[in-house]
C-alpha positions as CSV (number, residue, x, y, z in Angstrom):
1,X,130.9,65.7,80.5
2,X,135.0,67.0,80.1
3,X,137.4,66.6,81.9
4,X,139.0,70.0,82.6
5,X,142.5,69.3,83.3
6,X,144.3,72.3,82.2
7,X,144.4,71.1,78.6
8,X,143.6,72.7,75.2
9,X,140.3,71.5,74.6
10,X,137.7,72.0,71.3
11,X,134.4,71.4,70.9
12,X,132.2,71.1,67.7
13,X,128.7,70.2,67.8
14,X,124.9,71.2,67.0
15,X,124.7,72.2,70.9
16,X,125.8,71.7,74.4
17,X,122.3,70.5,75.1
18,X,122.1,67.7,72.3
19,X,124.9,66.2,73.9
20,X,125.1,63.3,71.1
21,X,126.0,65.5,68.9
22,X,129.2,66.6,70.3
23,X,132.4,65.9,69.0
24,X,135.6,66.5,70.8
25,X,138.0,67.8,68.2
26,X,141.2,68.8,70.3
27,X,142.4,67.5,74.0
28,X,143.3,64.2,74.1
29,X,143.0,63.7,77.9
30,X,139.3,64.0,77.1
31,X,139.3,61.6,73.9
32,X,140.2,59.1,76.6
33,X,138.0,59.9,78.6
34,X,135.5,59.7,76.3
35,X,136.8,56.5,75.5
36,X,136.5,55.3,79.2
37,X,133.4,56.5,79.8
38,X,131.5,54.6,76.3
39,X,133.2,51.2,77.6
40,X,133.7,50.8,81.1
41,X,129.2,51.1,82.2
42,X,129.5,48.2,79.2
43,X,132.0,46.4,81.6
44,X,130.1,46.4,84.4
45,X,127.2,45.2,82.9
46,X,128.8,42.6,81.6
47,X,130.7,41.3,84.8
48,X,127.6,41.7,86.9
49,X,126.1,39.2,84.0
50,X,129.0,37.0,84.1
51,X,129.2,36.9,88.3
52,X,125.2,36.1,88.7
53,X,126.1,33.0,86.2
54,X,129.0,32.1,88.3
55,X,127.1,32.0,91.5
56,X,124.3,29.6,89.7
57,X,127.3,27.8,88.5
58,X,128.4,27.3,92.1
59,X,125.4,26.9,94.2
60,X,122.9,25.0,92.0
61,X,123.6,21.4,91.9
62,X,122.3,21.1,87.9
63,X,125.6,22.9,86.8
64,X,127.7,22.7,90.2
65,X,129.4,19.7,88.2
66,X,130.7,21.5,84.9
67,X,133.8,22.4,85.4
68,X,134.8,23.9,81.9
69,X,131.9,26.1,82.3
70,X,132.9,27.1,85.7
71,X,136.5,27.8,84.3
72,X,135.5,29.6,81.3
73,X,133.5,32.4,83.7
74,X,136.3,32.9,85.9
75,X,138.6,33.1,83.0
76,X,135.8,36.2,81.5
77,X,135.4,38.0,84.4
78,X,139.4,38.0,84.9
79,X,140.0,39.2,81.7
80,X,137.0,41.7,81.7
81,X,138.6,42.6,85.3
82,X,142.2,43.2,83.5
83,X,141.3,45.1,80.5
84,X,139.5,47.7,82.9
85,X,142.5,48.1,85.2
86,X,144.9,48.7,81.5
87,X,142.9,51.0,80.4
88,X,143.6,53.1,83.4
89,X,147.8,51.5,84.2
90,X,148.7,52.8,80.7
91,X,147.9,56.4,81.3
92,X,150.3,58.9,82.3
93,X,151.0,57.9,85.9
94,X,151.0,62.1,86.3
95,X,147.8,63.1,84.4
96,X,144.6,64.5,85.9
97,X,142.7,62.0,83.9
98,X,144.3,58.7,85.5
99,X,143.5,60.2,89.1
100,X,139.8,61.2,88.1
101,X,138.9,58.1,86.3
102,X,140.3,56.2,89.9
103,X,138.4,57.8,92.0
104,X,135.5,57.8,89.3
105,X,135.5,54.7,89.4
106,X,135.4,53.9,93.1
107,X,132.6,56.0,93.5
108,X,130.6,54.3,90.4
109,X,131.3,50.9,92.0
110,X,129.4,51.4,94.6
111,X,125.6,50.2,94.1
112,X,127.1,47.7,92.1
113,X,129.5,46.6,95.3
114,X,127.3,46.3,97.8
115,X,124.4,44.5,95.8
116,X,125.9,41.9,93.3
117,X,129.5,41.8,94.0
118,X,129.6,41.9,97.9
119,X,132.8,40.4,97.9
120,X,134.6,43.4,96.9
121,X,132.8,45.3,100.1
122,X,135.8,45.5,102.4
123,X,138.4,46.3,99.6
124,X,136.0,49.3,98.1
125,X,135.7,50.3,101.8
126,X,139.9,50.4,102.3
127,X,139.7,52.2,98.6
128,X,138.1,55.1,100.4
129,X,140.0,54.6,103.4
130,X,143.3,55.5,101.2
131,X,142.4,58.1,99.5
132,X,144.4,61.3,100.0
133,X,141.6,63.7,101.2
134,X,143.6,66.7,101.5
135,X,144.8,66.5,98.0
136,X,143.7,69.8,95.8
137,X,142.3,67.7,92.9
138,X,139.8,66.5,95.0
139,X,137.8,69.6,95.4
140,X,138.2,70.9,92.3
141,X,136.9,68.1,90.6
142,X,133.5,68.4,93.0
143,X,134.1,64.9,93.8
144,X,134.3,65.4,97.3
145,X,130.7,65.0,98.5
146,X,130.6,61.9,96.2
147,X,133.2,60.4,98.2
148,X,132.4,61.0,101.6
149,X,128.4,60.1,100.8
150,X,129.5,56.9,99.0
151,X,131.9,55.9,101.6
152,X,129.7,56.3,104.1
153,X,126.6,55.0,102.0
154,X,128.6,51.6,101.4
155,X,129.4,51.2,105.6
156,X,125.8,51.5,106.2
157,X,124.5,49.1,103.1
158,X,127.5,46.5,103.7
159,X,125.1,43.8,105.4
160,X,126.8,43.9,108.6
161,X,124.6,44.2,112.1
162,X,124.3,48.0,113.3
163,X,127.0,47.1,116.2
164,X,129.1,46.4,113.6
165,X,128.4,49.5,110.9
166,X,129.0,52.1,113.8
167,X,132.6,50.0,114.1
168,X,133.4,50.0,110.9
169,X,132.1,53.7,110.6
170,X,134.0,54.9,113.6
171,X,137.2,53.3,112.2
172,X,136.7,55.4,109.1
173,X,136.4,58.3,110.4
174,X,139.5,57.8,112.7
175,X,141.3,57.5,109.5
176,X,140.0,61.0,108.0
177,X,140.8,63.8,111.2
178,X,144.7,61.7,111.5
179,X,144.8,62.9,107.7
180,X,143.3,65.9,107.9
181,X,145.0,67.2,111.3
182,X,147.2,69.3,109.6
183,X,145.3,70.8,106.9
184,X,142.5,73.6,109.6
185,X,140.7,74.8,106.8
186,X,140.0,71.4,104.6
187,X,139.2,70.0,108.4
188,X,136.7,72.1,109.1
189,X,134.5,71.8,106.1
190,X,135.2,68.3,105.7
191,X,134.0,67.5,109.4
192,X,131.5,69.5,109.6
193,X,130.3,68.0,106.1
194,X,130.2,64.6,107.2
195,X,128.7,65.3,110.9
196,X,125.8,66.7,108.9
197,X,125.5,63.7,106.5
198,X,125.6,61.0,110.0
199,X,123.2,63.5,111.7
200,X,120.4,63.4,108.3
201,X,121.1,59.5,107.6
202,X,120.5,59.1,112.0
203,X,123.8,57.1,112.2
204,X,123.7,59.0,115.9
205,X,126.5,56.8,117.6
206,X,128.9,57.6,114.8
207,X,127.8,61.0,115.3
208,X,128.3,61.6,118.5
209,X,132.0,59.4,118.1
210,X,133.1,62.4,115.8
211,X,131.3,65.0,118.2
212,X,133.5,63.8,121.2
213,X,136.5,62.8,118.8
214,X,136.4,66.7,117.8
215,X,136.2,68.0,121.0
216,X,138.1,65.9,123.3
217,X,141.4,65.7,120.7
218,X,141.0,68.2,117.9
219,X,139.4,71.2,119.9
220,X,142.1,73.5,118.8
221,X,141.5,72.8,115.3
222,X,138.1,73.4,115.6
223,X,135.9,77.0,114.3
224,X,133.2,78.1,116.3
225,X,130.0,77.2,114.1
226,X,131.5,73.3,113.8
227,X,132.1,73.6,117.6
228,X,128.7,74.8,118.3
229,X,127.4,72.0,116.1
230,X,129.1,69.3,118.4
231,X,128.6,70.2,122.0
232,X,125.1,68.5,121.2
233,X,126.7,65.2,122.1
234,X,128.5,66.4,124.7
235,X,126.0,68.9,127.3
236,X,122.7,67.6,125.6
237,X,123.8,63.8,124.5
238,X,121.5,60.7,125.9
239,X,121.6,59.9,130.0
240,X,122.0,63.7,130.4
241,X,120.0,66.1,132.3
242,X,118.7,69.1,129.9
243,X,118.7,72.3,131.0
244,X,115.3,73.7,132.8
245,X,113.4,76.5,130.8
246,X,111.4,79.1,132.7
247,X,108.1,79.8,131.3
248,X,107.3,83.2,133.1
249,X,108.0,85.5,129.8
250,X,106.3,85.3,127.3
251,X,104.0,81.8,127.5
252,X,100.6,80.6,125.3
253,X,99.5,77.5,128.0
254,X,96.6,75.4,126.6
255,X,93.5,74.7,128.6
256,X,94.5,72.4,132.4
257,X,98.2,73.5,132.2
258,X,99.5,76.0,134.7
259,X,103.6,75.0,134.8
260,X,106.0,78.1,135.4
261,X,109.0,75.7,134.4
262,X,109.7,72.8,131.8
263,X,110.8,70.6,134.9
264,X,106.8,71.1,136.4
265,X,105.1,69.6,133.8
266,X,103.3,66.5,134.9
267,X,104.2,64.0,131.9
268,X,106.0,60.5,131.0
269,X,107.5,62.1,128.2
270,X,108.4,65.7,127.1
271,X,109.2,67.1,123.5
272,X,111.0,70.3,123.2
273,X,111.3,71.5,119.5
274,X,112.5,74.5,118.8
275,X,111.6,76.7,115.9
276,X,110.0,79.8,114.3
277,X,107.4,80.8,112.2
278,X,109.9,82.3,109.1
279,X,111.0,78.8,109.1
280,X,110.1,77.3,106.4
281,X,110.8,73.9,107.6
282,X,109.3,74.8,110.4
283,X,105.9,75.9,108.6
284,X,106.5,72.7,106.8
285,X,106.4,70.9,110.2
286,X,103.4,72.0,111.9
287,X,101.0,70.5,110.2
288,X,102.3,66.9,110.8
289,X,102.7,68.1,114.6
290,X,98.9,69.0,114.8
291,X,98.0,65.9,113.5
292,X,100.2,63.6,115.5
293,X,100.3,65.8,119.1
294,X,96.8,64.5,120.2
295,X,97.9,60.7,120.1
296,X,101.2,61.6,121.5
297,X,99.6,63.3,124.5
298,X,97.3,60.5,124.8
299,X,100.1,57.7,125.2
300,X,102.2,60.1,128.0
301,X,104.0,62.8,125.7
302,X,103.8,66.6,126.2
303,X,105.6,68.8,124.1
304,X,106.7,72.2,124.5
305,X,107.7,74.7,121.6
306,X,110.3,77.2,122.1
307,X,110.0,79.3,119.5
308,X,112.4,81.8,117.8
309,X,110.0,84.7,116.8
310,X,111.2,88.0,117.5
311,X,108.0,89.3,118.1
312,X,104.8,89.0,120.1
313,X,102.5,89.1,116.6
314,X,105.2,86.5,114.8
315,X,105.1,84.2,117.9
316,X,101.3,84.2,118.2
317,X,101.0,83.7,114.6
318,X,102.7,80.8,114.5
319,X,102.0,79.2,117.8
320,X,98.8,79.8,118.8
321,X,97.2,77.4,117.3
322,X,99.1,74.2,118.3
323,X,97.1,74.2,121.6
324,X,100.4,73.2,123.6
325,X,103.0,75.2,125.7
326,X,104.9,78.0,123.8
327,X,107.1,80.0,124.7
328,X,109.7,82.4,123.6
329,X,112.1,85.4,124.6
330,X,111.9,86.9,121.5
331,X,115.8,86.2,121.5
332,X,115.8,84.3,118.5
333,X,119.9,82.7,118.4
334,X,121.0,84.8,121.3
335,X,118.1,83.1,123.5
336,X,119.6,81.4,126.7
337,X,117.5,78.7,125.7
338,X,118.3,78.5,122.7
339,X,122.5,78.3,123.7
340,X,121.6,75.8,126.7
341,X,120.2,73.1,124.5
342,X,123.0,73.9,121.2
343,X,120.6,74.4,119.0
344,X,122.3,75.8,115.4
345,X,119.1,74.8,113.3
346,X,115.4,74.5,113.1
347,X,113.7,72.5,113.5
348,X,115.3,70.8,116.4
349,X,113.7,68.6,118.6
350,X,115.1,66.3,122.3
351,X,112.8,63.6,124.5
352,X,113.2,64.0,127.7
353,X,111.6,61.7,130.3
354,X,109.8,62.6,133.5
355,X,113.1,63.7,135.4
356,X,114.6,65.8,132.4
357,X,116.8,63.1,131.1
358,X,117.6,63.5,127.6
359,X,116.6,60.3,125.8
360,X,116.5,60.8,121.6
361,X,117.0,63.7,119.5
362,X,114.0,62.8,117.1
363,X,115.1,64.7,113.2
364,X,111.5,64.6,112.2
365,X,107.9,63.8,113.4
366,X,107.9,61.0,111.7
367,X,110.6,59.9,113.7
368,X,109.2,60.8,116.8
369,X,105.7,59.0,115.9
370,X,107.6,56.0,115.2
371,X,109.4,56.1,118.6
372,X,106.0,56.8,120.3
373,X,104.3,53.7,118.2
374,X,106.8,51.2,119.5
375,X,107.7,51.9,122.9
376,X,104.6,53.5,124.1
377,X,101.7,52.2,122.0
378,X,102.7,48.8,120.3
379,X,104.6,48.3,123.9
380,X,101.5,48.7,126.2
381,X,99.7,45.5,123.7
């Protein structure tokens, strides 16, 4: 790896892919970093080493006693501690590499943070909290998703209780739309960037905090397809009712089910997933919704499949052999159902109980079975 700051940089080696044999001739920005990057993993190591010892040397009663020892460690790790942060101090307070090697190095200290040296936890988490989001480095150096992933990552992995995570999560992203109100364009793609990363790691409350954040503060700020994304937690979030879908166009109705409307099926518990046979995920999907609909059904759950064909032989294609409500207006995005429920990707799934309620938006039949094993089946033992 270079560092590409705008330097005058020469290469000599046998090949880029024989990476060992590279030499850097000209560009000392990268020398340095070069420099860095062969002795600070070493440090790391080394202080992990020295804080496991110190731990032994305060909790076990065979060496809680010996002081010098104790001393000596604290000592090491200071120094080890010190001669990191010089390495960094004596750079040009105004060069690319001092700022990448920072924020480098936040990012790197994470695993390491949250599992050996948990003490650092909150002041890694206020490290994040203080970095200047908005600032054009940032994004060029494609540091940006390592940032927001980390910082969220180390929230979640801190060994607080949940309560506590979606505080702590909430907090932080209270920080990031104050810093990036007046910057539309980096506020979009950062939001909608870290919505998606809560929404695939299920962190739902913090989620649905940003949705309403968003909407209720920031709406004029806010593009359409970020917009669209959030009204999830605001028409279709938990304790709501869903919308009813009408099943008079174009319906395949297994054997024993004759409801017109979503709101006339006799169940404890319905699914709705939307999605479409030239979805690949949704191909993906099916099989695992074969295999798990016959148990679901069995403990109170019917599901329905709105699907996003366009046409009668795609839609019987894909559905027709699920054995369970389908229907579609051949629509596809433009469907009425499809706006009712925000749906801006497939697959997408909502439980709703017997009265419509929206309970969960399950992100995967295996979440879904799990939610079906423990309040329905392990709840009934």
């Amino acid at each position: 790896m270079v560092i590409l700051s705008g330097e005058e940089l020469e290469l000599k080696g046998e090949a880029l892919s024989v990476p060992e044999s590279i030499e850097i001739v000209k560009g000392n920005e990268n020398r340095l970093f070069e420099q860095y990057a062969g002795e600070h993993p070493r440090r790391v190591q080394t202080l992990s080493a020295w804080i496991y010892l110190n731990q032994i040397y305060q909790s076990d009663s065979l060496f809680a006693m010996q002081e010098e020892p104790r001393k000596a460690i604290t000592q090491e790790m200071g120094r080890i501690r010190r001669e990191d942060n010089a390495f960094i101090e004596e750079l040009d307070s105004d060069s690319y590499l001092r700022w990448y090697l920072q924020v480098r190095k936040l990012v790197n200290s994470v695993p390491v943070v949250a599992q050996i040296r948990t003490e650092e936890i909150p002041q890694t988490i206020q490290g994040f909290r203080e970095l200047d989001h908005t600032d054009e480095r940032l994004h060029r150096s494609g540091l940006l998703g390592d940032v927001i992933e980390s910082h969220v990552w180390l929230i979640e992995n801190s060994g607080r209780s949940l309560d506590s995570v979606f505080v702590e999560l909430d907090h932080s992203i209270d920080i990031l739309t104050d810093q990036l109100a007046f910057e539309p364009a980096l506020f979009n793609e950062i939001m909608e960037y870290l919505f998606d990363l809560l929404q695939q790691r299920s962190l739902y409350t913090s989620s649905e905090h940003l949705a309403l954040s968003l909407l209720d503060s920031y709406s004029d700020l806010i593009r359409s397809r970020l917009a669209s994304k959030l009204e999830i937690y605001r028409t279709t979030k938990p304790g709501n009712t869903a919308p009813d879908i009408d099943f008079t166009k174009s319906t395949l109705r297994p054997n024993g089910i004759i409801a017109t409307r979503l709101s006339e099926i006799d169940a404890d518990y319905i699914l709705v997933i939307f999605a479409a046979g030239w979805c690949p995920h949704c191909r993906q999907m099916k099989p695992e919704l074969l295999e798990h609909y016959p148990a679901w059904r069995e403990a109170g759950v019917e599901v329905v499949l709105v699907s996003l064909d366009d046409s009668p032989e795609s839609f019987e294609q894909f559905a027709s052999d699920l054995n369970l409500i389908s229907t579609t207006d051949f629509q596809r995005w433009d469907s009425p159902m499809v706006k009712e429920y925000h749906v801006n990707s497939i697959p997408a799934m909502v439980l709703l109980d017997q009265n419509l309620e929206i309970l969960i938006h399950p992100n995967s039949i295996q979440h879904m079975d799990a939610w079906v094993d423990w309040y329905l089946v392990q709840g009934k033992r």
